[in-house]
C-alpha positions in Angstrom: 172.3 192.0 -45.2 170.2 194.5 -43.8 170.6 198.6 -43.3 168.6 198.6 -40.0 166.2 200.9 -41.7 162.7 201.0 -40.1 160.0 199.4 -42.0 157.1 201.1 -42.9 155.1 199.4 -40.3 157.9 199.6 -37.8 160.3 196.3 -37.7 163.3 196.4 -38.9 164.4 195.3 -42.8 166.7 196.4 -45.4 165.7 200.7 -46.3 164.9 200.3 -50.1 167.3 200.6 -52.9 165.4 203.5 -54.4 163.7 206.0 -51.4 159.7 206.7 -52.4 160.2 210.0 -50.9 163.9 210.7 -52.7 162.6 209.4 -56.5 159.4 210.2 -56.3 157.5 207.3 -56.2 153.6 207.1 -55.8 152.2 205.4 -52.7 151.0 202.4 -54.6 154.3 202.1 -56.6 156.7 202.3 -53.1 153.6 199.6 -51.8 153.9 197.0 -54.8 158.0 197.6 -54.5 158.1 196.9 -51.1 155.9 193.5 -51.2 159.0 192.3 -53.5 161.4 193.3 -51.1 159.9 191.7 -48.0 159.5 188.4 -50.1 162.7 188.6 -51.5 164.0 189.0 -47.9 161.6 186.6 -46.3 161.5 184.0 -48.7 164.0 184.1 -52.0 167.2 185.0 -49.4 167.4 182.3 -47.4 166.9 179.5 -49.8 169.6 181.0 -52.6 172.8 179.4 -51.0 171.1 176.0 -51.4 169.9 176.7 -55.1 173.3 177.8 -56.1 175.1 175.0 -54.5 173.2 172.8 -56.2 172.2 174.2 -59.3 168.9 173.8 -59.0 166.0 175.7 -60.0 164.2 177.4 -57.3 160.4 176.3 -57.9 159.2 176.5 -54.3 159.9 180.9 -55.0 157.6 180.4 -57.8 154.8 178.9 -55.8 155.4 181.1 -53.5 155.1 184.2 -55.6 152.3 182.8 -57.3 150.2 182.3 -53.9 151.2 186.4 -53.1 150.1 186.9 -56.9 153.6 188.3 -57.9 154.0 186.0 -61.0 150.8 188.4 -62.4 152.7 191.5 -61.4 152.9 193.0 -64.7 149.0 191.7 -65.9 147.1 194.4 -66.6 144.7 195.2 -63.8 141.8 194.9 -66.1 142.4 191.0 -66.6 143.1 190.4 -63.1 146.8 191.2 -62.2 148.9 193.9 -60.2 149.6 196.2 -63.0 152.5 197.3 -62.7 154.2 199.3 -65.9 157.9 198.7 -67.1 159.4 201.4 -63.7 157.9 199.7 -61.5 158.3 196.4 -62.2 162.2 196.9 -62.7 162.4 198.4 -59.2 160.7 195.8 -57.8 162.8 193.4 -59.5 166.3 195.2 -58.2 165.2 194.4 -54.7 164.2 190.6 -55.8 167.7 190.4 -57.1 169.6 191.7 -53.8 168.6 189.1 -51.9 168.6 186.1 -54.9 170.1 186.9 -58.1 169.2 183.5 -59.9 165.4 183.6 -58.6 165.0 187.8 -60.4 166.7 186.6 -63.6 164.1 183.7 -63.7 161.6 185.9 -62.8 162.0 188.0 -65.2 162.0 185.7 -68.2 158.3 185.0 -67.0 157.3 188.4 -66.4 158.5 189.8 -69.5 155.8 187.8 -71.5 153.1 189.1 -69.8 154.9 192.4 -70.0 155.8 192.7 -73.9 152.4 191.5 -74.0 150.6 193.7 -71.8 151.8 197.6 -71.0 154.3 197.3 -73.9 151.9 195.8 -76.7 149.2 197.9 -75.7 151.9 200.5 -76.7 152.3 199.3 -80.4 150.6 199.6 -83.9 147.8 196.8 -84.6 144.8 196.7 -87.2 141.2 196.4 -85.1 141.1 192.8 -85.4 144.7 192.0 -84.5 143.9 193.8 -81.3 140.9 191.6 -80.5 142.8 189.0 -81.1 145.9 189.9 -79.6 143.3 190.8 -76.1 141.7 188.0 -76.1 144.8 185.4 -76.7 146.8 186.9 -73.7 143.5 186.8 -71.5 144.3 182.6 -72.1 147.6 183.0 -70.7 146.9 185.5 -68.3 144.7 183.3 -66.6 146.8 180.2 -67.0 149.8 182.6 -64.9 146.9 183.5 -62.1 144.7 181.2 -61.4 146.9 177.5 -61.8 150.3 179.8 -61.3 152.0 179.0 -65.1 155.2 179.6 -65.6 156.8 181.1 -68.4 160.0 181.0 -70.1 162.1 183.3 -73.0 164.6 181.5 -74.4 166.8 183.7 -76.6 169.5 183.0 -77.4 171.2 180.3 -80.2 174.8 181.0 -80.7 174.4 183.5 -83.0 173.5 187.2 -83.7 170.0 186.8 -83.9 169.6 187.3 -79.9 171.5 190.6 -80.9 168.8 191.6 -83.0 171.0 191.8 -86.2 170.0 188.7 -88.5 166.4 186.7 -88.3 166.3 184.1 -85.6 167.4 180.4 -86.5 164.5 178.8 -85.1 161.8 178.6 -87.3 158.2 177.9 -87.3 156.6 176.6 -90.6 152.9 177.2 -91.1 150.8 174.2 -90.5 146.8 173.4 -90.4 145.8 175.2 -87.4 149.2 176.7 -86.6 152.6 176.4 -87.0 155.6 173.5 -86.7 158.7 175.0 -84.8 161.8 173.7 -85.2 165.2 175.0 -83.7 167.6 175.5 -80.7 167.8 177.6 -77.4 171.0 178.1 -75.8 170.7 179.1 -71.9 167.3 178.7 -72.0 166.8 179.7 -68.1 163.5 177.9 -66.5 164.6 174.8 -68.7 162.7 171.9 -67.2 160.8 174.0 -64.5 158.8 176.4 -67.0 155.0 175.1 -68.1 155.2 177.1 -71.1 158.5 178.7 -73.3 157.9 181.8 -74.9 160.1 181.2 -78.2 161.2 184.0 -80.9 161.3 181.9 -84.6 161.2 183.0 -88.1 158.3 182.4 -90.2 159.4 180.3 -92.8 156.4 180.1 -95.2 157.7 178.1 -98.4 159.4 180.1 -100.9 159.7 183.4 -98.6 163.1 184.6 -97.4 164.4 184.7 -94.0 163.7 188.0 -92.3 164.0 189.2 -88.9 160.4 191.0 -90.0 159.0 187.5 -89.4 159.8 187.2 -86.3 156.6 184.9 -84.3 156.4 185.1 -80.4 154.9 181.9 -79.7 154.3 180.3 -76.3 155.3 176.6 -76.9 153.9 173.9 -74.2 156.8 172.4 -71.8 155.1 169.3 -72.7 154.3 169.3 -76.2 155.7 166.4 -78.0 159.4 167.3 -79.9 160.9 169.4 -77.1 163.5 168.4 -75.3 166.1 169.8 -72.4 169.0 168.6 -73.0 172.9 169.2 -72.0 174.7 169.8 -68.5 174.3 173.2 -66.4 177.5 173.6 -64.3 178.2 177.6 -64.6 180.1 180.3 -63.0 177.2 182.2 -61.6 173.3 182.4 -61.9 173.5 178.8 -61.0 169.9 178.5 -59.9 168.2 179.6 -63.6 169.0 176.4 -64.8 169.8 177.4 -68.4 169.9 174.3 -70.4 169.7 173.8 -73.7 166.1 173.9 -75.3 165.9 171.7 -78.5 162.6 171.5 -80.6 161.8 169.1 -83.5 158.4 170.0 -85.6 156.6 170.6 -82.6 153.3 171.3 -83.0 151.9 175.1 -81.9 148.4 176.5 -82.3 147.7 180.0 -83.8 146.5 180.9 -80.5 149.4 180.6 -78.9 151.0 183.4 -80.6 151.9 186.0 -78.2 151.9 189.0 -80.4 150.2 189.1 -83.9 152.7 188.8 -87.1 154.6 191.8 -87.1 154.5 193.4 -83.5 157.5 191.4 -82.0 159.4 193.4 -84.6 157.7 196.2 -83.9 158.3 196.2 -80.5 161.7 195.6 -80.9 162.4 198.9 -83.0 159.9 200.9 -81.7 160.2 199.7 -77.9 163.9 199.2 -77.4 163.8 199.2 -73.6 162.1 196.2 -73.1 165.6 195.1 -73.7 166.9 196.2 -70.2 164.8 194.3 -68.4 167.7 192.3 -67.1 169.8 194.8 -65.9 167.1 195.4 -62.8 168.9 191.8 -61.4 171.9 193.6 -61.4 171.4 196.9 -59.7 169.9 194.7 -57.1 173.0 192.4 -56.7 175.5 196.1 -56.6 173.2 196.9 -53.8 173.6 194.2 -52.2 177.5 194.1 -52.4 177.1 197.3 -50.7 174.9 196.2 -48.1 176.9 193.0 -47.4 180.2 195.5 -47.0 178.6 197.6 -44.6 176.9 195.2 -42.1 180.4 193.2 -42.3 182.4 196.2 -40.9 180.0 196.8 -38.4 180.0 193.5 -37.1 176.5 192.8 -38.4 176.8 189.5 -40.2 175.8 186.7 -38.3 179.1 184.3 -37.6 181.9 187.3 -37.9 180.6 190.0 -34.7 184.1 191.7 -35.3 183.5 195.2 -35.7 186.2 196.6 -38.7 184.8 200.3 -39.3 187.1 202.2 -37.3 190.5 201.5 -39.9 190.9 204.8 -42.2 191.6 202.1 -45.4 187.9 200.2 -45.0 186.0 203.9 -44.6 187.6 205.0 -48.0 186.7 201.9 -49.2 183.2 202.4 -48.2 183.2 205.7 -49.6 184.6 204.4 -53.4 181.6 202.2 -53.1 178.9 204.2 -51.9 179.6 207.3 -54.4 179.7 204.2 -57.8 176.5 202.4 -56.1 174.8 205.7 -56.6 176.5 207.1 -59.8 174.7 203.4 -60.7 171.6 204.2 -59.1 171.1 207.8 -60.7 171.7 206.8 -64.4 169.6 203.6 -63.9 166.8 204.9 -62.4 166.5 207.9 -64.9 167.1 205.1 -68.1 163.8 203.0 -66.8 162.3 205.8 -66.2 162.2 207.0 -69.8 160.9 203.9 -71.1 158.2 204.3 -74.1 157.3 203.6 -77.3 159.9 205.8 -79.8 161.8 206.9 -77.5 164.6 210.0 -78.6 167.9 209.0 -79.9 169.6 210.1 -76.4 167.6 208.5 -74.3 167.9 205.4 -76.2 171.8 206.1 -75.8 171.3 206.4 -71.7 169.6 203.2 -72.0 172.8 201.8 -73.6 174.8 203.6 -71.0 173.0 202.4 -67.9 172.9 198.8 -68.9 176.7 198.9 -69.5 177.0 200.9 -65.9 174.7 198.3 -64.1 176.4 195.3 -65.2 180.0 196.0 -65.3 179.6 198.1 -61.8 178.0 195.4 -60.1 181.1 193.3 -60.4 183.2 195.8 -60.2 181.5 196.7 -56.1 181.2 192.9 -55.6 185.1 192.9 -56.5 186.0 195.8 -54.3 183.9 194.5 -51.8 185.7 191.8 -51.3 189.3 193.2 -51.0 187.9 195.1 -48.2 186.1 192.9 -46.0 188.7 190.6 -46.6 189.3 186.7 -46.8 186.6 185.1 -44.2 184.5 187.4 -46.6 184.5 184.6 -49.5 183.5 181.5 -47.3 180.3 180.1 -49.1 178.3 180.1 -46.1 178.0 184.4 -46.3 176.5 185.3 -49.5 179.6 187.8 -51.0 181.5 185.0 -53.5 177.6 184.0 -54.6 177.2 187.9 -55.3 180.4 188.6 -57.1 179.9 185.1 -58.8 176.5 186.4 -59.9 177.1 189.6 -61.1 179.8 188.4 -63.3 177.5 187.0 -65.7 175.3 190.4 -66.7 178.0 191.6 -69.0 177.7 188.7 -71.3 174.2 188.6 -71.2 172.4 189.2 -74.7 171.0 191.3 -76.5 172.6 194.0 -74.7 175.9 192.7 -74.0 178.8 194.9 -72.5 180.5 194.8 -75.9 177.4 195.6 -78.3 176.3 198.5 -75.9 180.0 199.9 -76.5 179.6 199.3 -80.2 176.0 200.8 -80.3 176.8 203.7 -78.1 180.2 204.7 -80.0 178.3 204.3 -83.6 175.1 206.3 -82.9 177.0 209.1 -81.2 179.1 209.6 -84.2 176.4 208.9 -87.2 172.7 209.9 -87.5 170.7 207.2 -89.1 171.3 206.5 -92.8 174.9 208.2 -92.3 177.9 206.6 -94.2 181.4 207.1 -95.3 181.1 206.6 -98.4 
């Protein structure tokens, strides 16, 4: 659904989420952020009824973005990529998600191993020759992602509360002659089937040490390495076209120099880093946007198939209103929690990053839902895109590791108790 904003170079398109002039973005960030938006709207939009009526993972965007050289978008400049740090890459990804919700949540899992890897690792503690190694490792992927357009996958999750960060993951990876044995299960392992390489989080399990979330490995395992299997049905709610299907592994075999960080810098990252976590929320603010986009073109009599103009009733301009002041209320919090993004970040602006991902995903249903009631019945047809959005957006706030629930439980404790504080 569109704004009627002019373009920078004159023809009409959707005004961005986030104004360069109004947030004070740099030329080259508003430039890199608007490429995303004209793709999204060019290319991602008008494929995502098809993908989510069939559940089926949208490849052809992935060539595509490949070709425009957006799957290197967080690649360092240096080895041949966009460069774009953790702000600018979550802004570009809001607008990828207002136009196809599924495609930025896929996108994402790829670009967040070249991101933890990249701006984010280059962040984080390492001895001299775990650097080296750690550069010239993720130069081999790197390259695999630009020149023959790779795809990458992080499953996370397994049923448990390791994808929650609280007990050591259940997948494990045994050392073995030249690297490691990985053995385990992925739940809603999105990409499943579609992604050449799956960047999985296991516990090293060396014989006779304990299980600790300390030895956490980030390994990228091959799609095609022999013991992994996708297996299981995808029929979900929303985020249809991720294709999240269970990842199983049995003793596969992964070289050493597929690790993704060195020993000891996933968990590092993970404590020292903790935004790297919200990466998913960017989806979201895309798909409140364009709840609010879709609301506004529909009362004008904008949306192709429905030329009824409704803006003149008093009850749709309040409605509007309610909308537009939560869309920004979204907007302002969001924008300043990805904007603090660092390495030891203070405790309150680790809070606001609690609180914005909370905001983001339960106010992106929540404008999908009001949306809705206002534009009214012919609204929810599947051939306009609103029951897709509010579909869609229902799913952030079940999304881990920063679920609805544990950013309630996290912000309530760590207002109340400084580290190392008890009752007892």
């Amino acid at each position: 659904m569109t704004m009627h904003a002019p373009d920078p170079d004159g023809q009409e398109g959707d005004a961005p989420i986030f104004a360069p002039d109004a947030f004070g973005l740099t030329g080259p960030q508003a430039d890199l952020i608007d490429r995303v938006r004209r793709f999204g709207a060019r290319v991602a939009g008008p494929r995502a009824a098809r993908h989510d009526r069939e559940a089926s993972f949208p490849i052809e965007n992935f060539r595509d973005m490949h070709a425009e050289g957006l799957l290197g978008i967080c690649i360092p400049r240096e080895d041949g990529g966009l460069g774009a740090d953790f702000k600018t890459y979550c802004l570009a990804a809001a607008e990828l998600g207002r136009y196809c919700g599924a495609t930025a949540l896929s996108w994402n899992m790829h670009v967040s191993s070249t991101l933890w890897t990249g701006a984010l690792a280059d962040d984080l503690k390492m001895t001299p020759g775990d650097r080296a190694s750690h550069l010239a490792r993720r130069r081999v992927h790197y390259r695999r992602v630009l020149d023959g357009g790779a795809i990458y996958s992080q499953p996370f999750s397994e049923g448990g509360a390791a994808a929650a960060g609280v007990v050591a993951f259940g997948t494990e990876a045994r050392p073995a002659a030249g690297g490691f044995l990985v053995t385990g299960k992925k739940i809603f392992a999105s990409l499943s089937g579609a992604a050449d390489y799956y960047g999985v989080l296991c516990t090293e399990r060396a014989e006779g040490r304990a299980v600790s979330r300390r030895n956490t490995l980030y390994l990228a395992v091959p799609a095609d390495a022999p013991g992994v299997e996708v297996t299981g049905d995808w029929d979900p709610l929303g985020m249809r076209a991720t294709v999240s299907r269970t990842l199983i592994l049995r003793d596969v075999f992964v070289a050493a120099d597929e690790m993704l960080m060195p020993r000891g810098v996933y968990f590092q990252a993970a404590t020292r880093w903790p935004h790297m976590f919200l990466t998913l929320s960017p989806t979201y603010m895309g798909l409140a946007q364009a709840a609010y986009d879709f609301t506004v073109a529909y009362l004008r009599g904008e949306v192709p198939g429905t030329p009824v103009k409704r803006r003149m009733y008093p009850t749709k301009q309040i409605a509007v209103a309610e909308m537009h002041v939560m869309l920004e209320q979204t907007k302002a919090l969001w924008f300043q929690a990805v904007s603090e993004a660092r390495a030891n970040p203070s405790k309150a602006q680790v809070l606001r990053a609690y609180a914005a991902q909370f905001t983001v995903m339960e106010n992106a249903n929540a404008l999908a839902a009001k949306a809705i009631r206002t534009c009214g019945g012919q609204a929810m047809l599947k051939n306009l895109p609103l029951e897709r959005i509010y579909r869609d957006s229902r799913c952030g706030s079940l999304m881990l590791p920063w679920t609805a629930e544990i950013c309630l439980d996290r912000l309530g404790r760590e207002s109340l108790y400084q580290p190392g504080e008890s009752d007892e």
